[in-house]
C-alpha positions as CSV (number, residue, x, y, z in Angstrom):
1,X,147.9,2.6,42.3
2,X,149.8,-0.2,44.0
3,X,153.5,0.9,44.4
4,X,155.7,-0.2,41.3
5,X,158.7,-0.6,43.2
6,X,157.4,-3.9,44.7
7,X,158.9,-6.9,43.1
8,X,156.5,-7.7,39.9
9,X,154.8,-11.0,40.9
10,X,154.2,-9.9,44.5
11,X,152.7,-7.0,43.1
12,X,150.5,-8.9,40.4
13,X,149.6,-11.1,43.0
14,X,147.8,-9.1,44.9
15,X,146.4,-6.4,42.6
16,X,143.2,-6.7,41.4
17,X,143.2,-6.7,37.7
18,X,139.8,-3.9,37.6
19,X,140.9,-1.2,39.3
20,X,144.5,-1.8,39.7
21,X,144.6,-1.5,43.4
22,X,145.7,-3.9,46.2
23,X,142.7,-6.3,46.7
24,X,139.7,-5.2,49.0
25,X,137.9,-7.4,49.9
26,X,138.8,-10.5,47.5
27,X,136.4,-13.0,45.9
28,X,136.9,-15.9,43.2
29,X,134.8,-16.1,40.7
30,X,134.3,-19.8,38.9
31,X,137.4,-19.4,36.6
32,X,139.8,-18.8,39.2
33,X,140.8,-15.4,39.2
34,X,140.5,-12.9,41.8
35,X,138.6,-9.7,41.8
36,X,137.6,-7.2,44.7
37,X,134.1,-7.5,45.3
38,X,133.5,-4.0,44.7
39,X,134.8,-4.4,41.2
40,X,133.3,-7.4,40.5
41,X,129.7,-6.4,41.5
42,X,129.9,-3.0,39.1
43,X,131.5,-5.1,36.4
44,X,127.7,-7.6,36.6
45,X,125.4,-4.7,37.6
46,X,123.5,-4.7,34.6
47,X,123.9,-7.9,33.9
48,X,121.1,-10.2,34.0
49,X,122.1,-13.4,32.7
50,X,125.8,-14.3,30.7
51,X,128.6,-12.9,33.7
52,X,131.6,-12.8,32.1
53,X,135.3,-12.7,33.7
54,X,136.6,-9.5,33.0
55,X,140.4,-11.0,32.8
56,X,139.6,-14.1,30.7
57,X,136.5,-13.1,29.4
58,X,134.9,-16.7,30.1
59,X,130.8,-16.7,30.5
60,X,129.2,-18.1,33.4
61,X,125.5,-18.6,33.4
62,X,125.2,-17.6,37.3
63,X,126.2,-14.7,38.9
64,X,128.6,-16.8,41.3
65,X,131.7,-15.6,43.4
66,X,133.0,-16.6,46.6
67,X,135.1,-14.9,49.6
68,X,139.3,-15.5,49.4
69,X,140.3,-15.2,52.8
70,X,144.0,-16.0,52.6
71,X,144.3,-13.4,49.7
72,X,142.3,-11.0,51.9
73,X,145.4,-11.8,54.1
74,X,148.2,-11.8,52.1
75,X,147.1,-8.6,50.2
76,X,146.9,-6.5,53.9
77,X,150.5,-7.0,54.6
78,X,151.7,-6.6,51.1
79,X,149.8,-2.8,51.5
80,X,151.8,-2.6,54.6
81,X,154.8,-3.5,52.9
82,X,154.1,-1.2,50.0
83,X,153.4,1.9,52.8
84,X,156.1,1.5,54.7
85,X,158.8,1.5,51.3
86,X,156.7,4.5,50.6
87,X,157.1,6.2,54.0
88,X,161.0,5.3,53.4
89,X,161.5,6.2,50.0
90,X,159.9,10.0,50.4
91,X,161.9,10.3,54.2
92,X,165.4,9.4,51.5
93,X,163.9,11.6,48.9
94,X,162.9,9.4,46.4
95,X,160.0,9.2,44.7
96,X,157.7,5.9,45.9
97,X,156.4,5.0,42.0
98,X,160.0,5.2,40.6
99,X,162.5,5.3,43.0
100,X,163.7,8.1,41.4
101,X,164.9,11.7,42.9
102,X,162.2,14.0,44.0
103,X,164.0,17.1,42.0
104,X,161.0,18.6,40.5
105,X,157.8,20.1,41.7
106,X,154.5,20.4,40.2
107,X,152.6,23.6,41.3
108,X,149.4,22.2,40.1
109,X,149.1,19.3,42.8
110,X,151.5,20.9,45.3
111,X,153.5,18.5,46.1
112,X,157.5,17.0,44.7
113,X,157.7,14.6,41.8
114,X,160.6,13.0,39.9
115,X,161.5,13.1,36.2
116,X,159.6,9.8,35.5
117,X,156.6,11.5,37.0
118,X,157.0,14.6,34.9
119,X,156.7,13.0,31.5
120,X,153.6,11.0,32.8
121,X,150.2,12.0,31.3
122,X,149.0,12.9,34.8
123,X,151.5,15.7,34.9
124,X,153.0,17.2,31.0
125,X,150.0,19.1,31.2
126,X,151.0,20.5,34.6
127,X,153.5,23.3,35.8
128,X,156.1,22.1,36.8
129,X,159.5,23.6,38.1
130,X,163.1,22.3,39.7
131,X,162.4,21.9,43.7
132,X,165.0,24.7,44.5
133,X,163.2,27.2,42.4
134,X,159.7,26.5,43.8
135,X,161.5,26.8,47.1
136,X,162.6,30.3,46.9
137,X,159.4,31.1,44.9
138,X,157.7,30.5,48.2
139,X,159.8,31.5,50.5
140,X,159.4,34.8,48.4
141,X,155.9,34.9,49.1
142,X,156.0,34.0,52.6
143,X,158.3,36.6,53.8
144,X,157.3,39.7,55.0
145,X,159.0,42.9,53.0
146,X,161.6,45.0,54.9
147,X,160.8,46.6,58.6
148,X,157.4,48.8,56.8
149,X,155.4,45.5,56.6
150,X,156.3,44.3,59.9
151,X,155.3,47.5,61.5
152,X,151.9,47.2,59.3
153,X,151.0,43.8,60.9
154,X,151.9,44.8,64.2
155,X,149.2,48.0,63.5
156,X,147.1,45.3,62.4
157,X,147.6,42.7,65.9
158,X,147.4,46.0,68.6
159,X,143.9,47.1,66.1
160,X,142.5,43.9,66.9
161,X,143.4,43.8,70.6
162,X,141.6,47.0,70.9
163,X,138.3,45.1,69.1
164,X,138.2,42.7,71.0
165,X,138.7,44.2,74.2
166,X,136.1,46.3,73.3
167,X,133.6,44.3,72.3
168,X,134.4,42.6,75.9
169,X,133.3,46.3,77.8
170,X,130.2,45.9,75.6
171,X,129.2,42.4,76.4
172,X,129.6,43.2,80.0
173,X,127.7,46.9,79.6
174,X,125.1,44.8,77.5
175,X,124.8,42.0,80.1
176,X,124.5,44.5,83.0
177,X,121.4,46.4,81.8
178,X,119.6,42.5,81.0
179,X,120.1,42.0,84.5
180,X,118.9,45.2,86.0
181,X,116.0,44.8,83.5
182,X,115.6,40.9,85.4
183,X,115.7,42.4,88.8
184,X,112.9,45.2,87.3
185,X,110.5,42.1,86.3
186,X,111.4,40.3,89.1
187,X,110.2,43.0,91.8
188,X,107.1,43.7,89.8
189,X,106.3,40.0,89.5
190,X,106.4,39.8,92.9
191,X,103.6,42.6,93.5
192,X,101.8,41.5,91.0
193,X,101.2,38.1,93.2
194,X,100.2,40.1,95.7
195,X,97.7,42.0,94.5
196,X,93.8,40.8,95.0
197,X,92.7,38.1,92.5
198,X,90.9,39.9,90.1
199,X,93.5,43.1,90.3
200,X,96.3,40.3,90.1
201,X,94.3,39.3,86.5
202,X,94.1,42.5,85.0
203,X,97.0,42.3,82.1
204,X,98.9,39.4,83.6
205,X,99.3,38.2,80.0
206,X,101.3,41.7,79.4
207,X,102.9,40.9,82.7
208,X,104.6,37.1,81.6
209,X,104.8,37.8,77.7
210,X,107.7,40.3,79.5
């Protein structure tokens, strides 16, 4: 949603009305107002005659709208303005909806919300705990238990050195006997030429099916 700590007419300005989101690619329709043309387009897909405005809820008898360049414009650096007080708000701790202090955290999405969040539909069906708490929770989880488990992953690391190293010796074992086996088909290949023309044809389909 476009970020509620812009000031409210900038904001309205250059939100589109349908989905609630800074414009994408703007167009007017005949009544003046301003829709993305995304929204727009679903809004009249099934439409085949009688397009009405979904903001004023005029009727036009043509399915009619037009590109809005400097809105276009306008509504880019307003997103840019809106990212960057984002960017700022979360580096200061603060939410970017509600300027308010990221104190809680929501285990559902993952991720730091404020109070104002919390008592939002999106998240009072959500677990939710102070930041502190979740903190240690992880931490908790992360850390390895006492001296016994770091000995267990070390087991575990020198195990897996000794797979892989070897399953190197058996590549190169494996790769070694394909190659004598070439050298084999290549010195019987070579006989083979040699031999008298009807000798030479006797199972020469054996001979290159090898």
């Amino acid at each position: 949603m476009a970020a509620a700590f812009l000031p409210g007419n900038l904001q309205d300005e250059a939100t589109c009305s349908v989905c609630l989101e800074f414009f994408r690619d703007p167009v007017s329709i005949e009544c003046g107002h301003n829709f993305c043309r995304a929204c727009i387009a679903q809004s009249w897909r099934d439409l085949e005659a009688d397009f009405p405005c979904p903001q004023c809820r005029e009727v036009f008898p043509l399915r009619s709208f037009r590109p809005n360049r400097p809105l276009a414009n306008m509504s880019e650096i307003i997103a840019q303005l809106a990212r960057r007080g984002a960017r700022e708000a979360e580096a200061g701790g603060q939410c970017p909806r509600h300027r308010e202090a990221l104190k809680l955290y929501c285990k559902d999405d993952a991720s730091p919300i404020c109070v104002v969040c919390d008592r939002s539909r999106e998240h009072r069906p959500h677990a939710v705990v102070p930041v502190d708490e979740a903190s240690e929770e992880y931490k908790v989880a992360l850390r390895p238990s006492g001296p016994p488990s770091e000995q267990i992953l070390l087991g575990q690391l020198e195990k897996m050195e000794k797979n892989i190293s070897r399953r190197q010796n058996e590549n190169i074992s494996e790769l070694s006997k394909e190659i004598t086996l070439l050298n084999k088909l290549i010195t019987e290949l070579e006989e083979k030429i040699q031999q008298p023309v009807l000798e030479f044809l006797k199972d020469v389909t054996g001979v290159i099916s090898r």
